[in-house]
DRENFI-996445 format. One record per residue (C-alpha): x, y, z; residue in three letters. Coordinates in steps of 0.25 Angstrom, whole numbers, padded with zeros to 4 digits, always signed. Example, Ala and Ser with C-alpha at 12.3 -4.5 7.8 and 13.67 -1.06 7.14 Angstrom:
REM residues 2
+0049-0018+0031ALA +0055-0004+0029SER 
This chain:
REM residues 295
+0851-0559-0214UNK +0863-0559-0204UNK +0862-0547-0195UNK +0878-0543-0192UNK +0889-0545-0202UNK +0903-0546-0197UNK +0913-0541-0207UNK +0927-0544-0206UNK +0938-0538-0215UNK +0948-0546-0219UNK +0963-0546-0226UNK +0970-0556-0226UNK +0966-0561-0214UNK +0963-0577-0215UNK +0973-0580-0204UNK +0964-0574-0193UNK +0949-0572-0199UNK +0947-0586-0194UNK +0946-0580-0180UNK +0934-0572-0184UNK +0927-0583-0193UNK +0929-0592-0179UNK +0922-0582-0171UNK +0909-0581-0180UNK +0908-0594-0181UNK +0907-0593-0165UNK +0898-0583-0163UNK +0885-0586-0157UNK +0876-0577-0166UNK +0878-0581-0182UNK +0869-0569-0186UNK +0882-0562-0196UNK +0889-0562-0207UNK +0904-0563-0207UNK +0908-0554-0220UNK +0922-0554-0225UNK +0927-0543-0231UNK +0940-0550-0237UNK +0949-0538-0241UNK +0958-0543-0250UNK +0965-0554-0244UNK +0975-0563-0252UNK +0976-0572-0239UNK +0965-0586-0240UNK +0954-0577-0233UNK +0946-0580-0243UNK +0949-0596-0244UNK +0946-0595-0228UNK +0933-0587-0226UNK +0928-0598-0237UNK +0929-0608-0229UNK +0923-0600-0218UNK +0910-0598-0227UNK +0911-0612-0231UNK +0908-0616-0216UNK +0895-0608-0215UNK +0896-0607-0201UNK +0894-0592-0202UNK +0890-0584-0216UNK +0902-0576-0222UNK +0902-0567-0232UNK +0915-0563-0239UNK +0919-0552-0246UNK +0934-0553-0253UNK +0938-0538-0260UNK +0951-0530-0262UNK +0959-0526-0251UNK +0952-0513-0247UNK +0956-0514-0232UNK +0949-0512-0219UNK +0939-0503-0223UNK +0937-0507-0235UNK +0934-0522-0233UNK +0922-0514-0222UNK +0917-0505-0234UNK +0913-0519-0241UNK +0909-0527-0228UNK +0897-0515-0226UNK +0894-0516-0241UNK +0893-0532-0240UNK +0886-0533-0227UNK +0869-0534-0225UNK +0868-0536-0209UNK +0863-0525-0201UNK +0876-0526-0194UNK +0890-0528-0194UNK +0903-0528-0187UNK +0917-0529-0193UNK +0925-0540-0187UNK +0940-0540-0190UNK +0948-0552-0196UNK +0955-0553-0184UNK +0946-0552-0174UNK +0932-0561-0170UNK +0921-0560-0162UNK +0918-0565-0148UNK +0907-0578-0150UNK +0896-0569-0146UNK +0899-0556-0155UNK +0889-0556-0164UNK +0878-0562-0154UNK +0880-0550-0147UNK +0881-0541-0157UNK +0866-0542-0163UNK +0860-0544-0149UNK +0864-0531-0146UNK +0860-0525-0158UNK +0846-0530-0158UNK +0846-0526-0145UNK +0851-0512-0148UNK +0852-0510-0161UNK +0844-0499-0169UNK +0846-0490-0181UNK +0849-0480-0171UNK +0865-0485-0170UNK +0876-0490-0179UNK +0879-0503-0173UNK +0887-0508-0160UNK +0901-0507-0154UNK +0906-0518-0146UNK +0918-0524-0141UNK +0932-0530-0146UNK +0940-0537-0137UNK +0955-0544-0139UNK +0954-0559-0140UNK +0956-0558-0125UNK +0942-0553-0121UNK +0948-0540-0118UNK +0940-0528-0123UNK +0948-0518-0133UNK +0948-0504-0127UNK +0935-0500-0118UNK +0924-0506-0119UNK +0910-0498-0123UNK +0904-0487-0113UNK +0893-0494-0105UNK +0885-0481-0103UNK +0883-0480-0118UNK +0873-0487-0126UNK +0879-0479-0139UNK +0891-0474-0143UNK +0897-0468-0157UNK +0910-0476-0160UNK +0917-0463-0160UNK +0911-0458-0147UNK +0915-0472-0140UNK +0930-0469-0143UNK +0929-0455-0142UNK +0921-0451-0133UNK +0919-0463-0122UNK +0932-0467-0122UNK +0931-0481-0129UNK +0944-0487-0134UNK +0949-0501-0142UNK +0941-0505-0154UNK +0927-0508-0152UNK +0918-0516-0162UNK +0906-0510-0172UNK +0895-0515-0176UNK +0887-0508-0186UNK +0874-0508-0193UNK +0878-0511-0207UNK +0868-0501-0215UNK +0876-0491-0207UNK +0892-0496-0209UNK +0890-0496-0226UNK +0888-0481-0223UNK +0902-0474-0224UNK +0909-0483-0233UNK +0925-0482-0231UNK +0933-0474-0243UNK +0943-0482-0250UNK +0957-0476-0253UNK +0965-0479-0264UNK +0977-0488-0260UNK +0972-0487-0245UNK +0966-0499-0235UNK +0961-0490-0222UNK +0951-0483-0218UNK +0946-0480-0204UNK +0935-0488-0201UNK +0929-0478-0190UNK +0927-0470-0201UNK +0912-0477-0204UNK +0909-0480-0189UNK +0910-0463-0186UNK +0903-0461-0197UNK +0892-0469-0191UNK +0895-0465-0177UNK +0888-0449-0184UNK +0874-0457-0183UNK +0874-0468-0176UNK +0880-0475-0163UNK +0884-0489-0159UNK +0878-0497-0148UNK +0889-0501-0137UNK +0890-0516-0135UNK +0902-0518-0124UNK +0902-0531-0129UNK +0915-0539-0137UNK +0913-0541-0150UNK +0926-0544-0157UNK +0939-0549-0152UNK +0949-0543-0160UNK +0965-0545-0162UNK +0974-0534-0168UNK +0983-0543-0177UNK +0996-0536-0184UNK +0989-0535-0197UNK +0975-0526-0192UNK +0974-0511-0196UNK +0973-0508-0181UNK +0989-0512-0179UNK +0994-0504-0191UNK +0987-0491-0190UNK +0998-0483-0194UNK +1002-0490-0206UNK +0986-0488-0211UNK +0988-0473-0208UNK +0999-0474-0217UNK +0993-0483-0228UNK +0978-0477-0230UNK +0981-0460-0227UNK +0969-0458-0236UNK +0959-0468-0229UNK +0965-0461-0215UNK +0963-0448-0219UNK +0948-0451-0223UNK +0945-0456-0210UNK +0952-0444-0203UNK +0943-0436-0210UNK +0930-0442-0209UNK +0935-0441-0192UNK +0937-0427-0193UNK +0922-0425-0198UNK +0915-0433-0187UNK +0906-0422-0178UNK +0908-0429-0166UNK +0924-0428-0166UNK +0930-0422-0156UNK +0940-0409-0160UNK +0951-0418-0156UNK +0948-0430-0164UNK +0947-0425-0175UNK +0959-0418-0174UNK +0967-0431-0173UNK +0959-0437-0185UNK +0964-0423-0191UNK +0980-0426-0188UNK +0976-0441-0194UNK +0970-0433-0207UNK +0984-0427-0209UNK +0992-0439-0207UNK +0985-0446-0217UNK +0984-0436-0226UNK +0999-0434-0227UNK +1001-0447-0228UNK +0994-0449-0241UNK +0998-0437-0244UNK +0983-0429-0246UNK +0987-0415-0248UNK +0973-0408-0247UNK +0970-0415-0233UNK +0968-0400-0228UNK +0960-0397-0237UNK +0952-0412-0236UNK +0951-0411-0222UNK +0938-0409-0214UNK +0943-0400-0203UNK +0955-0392-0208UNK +0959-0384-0195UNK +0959-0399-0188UNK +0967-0402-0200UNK +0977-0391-0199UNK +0980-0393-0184UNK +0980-0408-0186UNK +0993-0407-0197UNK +1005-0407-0189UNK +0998-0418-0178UNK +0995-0424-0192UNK +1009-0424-0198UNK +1016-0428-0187UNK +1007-0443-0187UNK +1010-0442-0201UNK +1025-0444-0200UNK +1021-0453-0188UNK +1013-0463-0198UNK +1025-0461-0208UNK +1036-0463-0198UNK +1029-0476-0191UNK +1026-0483-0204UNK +1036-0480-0214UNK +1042-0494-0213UNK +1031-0503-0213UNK +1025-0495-0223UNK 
């Protein structure tokens, strides 16, 4: 058995997947799987990533199923996979020649049931690195003390023990494609932490079609998948007051965007709530305001 599955969600995304499939056929070390979680694509994807299996230079699993979006397409990537880790690699995005050589050598040489997996490096396509890099004085870290409490910034990227990512399986919402992925990872970060790996792992491109471009229009689309991960924020015990008085002001706005009248009473912190409604109104008519035409 292969030890680290890369998983890439996909939709409608045949004119740039090629990118990644060239850069796993480059890598050094061939102990993965590439899994395709195809979520509904009506592009040739399909027709493609067949000819890719059909070259047997790497194994690939794929995996075609109704558009779900980004979190669902990971719900059944963590229910297909069998490796003892795994990292998610965009559709857009590949990995340095060297990635996944340098992902298991550090996990077998620091890798225990003790931690959830690893945090590396993204970098642009020009080698430069997104946001800071790691803390060097830190061995461990919680995702959500690196950003919160050392000061990291810029996307970083997770690999996980795969026993551990099928925990917390993201809820589907009727006639909604989002939910914040960081919703399982802090939900980890309550029992475990990550090795730091200041080492880059993925070179990523925004394009025009990601979720991380059009984050207003997803606040407007998904309320209910929003509203869910605001909550579940709220909750964490390691929070600060103040974050969890801005994940308070989001709770509103998504909940008067899709209209949930009893979010006073379904929130876990009502005071926070309270204070949080005028901040949370005012982004609310912010969120209508900037995409009531391209809605």
């Amino acid at each position: 058995m292969k030890e680290l599955t890369i998983f890439t969600p996909s939709y409608n995304r045949a004119y740039c997947l090629h990118n990644c499939y060239q850069s796993l056929k480059r890598q050094t070390c061939k102990d993965f799987v590439w899994l395709i979680i195809d979520d509904g694509s009506t592009d040739h994807t399909k027709d493609l990533v067949q000819e890719w299996i059909n070259e047997n230079s790497i194994e690939i699993r794929y995996q075609w199923q109704e558009n779900q979006g980004m979190h669902g397409a990971h719900n059944t990537a963590y229910e297909l996979m069998d490796t003892e880790l795994n990292v998610c690699i965009d559709s857009d995005d590949y990995m340095p020649n060297d990635a996944v050589e340098k992902i298991l050598s550090f996990w077998n040489r620091f890798g225990s049931k003790d931690v959830s997996g690893i945090i590396g490096l993204d970098a642009f396509h020009d080698g430069k690195i997104i946001g800071t890099r790691l803390p060097e004085d830190k061995d461990t870290s919680t995702l959500f003390h690196l950003y919160n409490k050392y000061g990291v910034t810029g996307d970083k990227k997770l690999v996980y023990r795969t026993e551990l990512t099928k925990r917390y399986p993201y809820p589907v919402f009727k006639d909604e494609k989002y939910v914040g992925l960081a919703y399982k990872y802090y939900m980890l970060d309550k029992q475990f932490e990550l090795l730091l790996m200041n080492e880059v792992i993925c070179c990523v491109e925004y394009l025009p079609d990601g979720s991380s471009l059009n984050m207003l229009k997803q606040y407007r689309k998904n309320p209910k998948g929003f509203s869910f991960y605001r909550k579940e924020l709220m909750k964490l015990p390691f929070a600060s007051t103040s974050f969890k008085f801005k994940q308070a002001i989001h709770y509103v706005s998504s909940s008067l965007i899709s209209n949930n009248r009893r979010f006073l009473y379904e929130t876990p912190y009502k005071a926070f709530t309270i204070f949080a409604f005028p901040f949370g109104l005012l982004l609310y008519f912010y969120i209508l305001s900037k995409t009531r035409i391209s809605y």
